[in-house]
N, C-alpha and C positions, 0 to 999 in steps of 0.2 A: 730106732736104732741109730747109733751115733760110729759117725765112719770116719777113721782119720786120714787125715789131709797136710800136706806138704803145703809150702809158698814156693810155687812154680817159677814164680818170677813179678816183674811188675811193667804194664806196658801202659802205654798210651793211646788213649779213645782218639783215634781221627777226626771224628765228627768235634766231640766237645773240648779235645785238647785233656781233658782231665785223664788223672791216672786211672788206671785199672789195677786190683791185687789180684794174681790169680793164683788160687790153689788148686792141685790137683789130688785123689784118692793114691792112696800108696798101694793100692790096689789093683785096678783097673785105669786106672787115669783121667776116671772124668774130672773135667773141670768147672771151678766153678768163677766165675767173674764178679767181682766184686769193685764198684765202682768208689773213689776215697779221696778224702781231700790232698790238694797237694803239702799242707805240715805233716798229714798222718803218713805219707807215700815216704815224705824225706824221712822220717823215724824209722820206717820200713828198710829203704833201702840203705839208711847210715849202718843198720844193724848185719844185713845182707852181705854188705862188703865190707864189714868189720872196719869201720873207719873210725878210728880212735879221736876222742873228742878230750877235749882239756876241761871240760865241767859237765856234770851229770845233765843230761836232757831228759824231760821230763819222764821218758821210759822208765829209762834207769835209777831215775828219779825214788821209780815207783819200786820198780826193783831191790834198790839200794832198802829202803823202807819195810816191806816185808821178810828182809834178810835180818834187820836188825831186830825185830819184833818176834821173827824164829815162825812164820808165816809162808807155807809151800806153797806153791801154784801147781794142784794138780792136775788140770787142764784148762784150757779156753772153748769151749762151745760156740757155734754158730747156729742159736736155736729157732728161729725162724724168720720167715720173710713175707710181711705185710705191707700192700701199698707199695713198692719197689723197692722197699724198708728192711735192710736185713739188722737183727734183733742178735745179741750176742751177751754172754755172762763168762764171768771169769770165775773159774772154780778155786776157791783156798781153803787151806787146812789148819787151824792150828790145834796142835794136841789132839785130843777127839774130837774137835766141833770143825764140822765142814760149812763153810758157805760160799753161796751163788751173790757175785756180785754183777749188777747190768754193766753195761759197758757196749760201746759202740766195736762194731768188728775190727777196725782199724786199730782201734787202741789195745784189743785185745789181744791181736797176732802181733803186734807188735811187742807187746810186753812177754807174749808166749817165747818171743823167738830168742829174748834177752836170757829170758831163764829155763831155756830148753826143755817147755813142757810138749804134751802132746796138742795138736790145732785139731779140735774134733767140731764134723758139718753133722747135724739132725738129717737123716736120710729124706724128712718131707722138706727139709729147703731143697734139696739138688731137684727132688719133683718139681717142688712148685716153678723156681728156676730154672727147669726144664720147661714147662707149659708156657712160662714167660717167651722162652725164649725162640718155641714153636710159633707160638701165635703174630710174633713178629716175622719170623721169618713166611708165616706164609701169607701175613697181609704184604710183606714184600715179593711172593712167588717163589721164595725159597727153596730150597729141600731141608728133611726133615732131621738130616745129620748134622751133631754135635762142631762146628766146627773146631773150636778151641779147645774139644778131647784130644782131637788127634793131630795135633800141631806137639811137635819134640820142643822139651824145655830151650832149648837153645834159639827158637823161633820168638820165642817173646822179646830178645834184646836186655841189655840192659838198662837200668834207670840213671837219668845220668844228674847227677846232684850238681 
């Protein structure tokens, strides 16, 4: 089952300095963390805070391109997550013919956010990335709660370009 998800925001890893995307369920709120390069982060946030650019970035790029071609985006997919590896497809339409194209998650909610589709997670990523996320916490002595479910959008900060 596919569950749609919001961009929470984007923060930064303490340990590794790298970005983090977070999306949460528009639902329930769980979150999911998604670790990403710092070009995919700035794509992210240039879009985030609507900062107008004087030449198309490669997003938009892509944007501009299936606009011209008459090519929808009817969703972006987060389909699963292998080896720490999250696996992601960008859904297009043209006329009758649907296709799944792969695409790394980053470039995909990026491009989603450009042309206001829906951001949908495969219900076994949030599992699997939930077991990930236990099994760390309890070789560190953890507890077994979400923490970054229940943190308010306003806790993650902004990204600062």
């Amino acid at each position: 089952m596919l569950i749609d998800m919001k961009v929470s925001g984007l923060a930064i890893d303490p340990m590794t300095e790298m970005p983090i995307l977070i999306l949460k369920d528009l639902n329930d709120g769980n979150a999911l963390p998604i670790w990403i390069g710092l070009v995919e982060a700035g794509a992210i946030a240039t879009e985030l805070e609507k900062i107008a650019l004087a030449r198309p970035m490669t997003h938009d790029l892509m944007r501009n391109m299936l606009d011209q071609l008459g090519v929808q985006v009817m969703h972006v997919e987060i389909s699963d997550l292998r080896e720490s590896t999250y696996f992601a497809a960008i859904v297009l339409q043209q006329g009758a013919k649907v296709v799944e194209v792969d695409a790394r998650p980053s470039d995909a909610i990026a491009l989603a956010l450009r042309v206001g589709c829906p951001i949908r997670v495969d219900e076994s990523v949030l599992e699997k990335a939930r077991e990930i996320d236990l099994r760390g916490k309890q070789a560190k002595g953890e507890g077994e709660e979400d923490a970054l479910s229940g943190l308010p959008d306003e806790d993650f900060g902004k990204w600062k370009m």
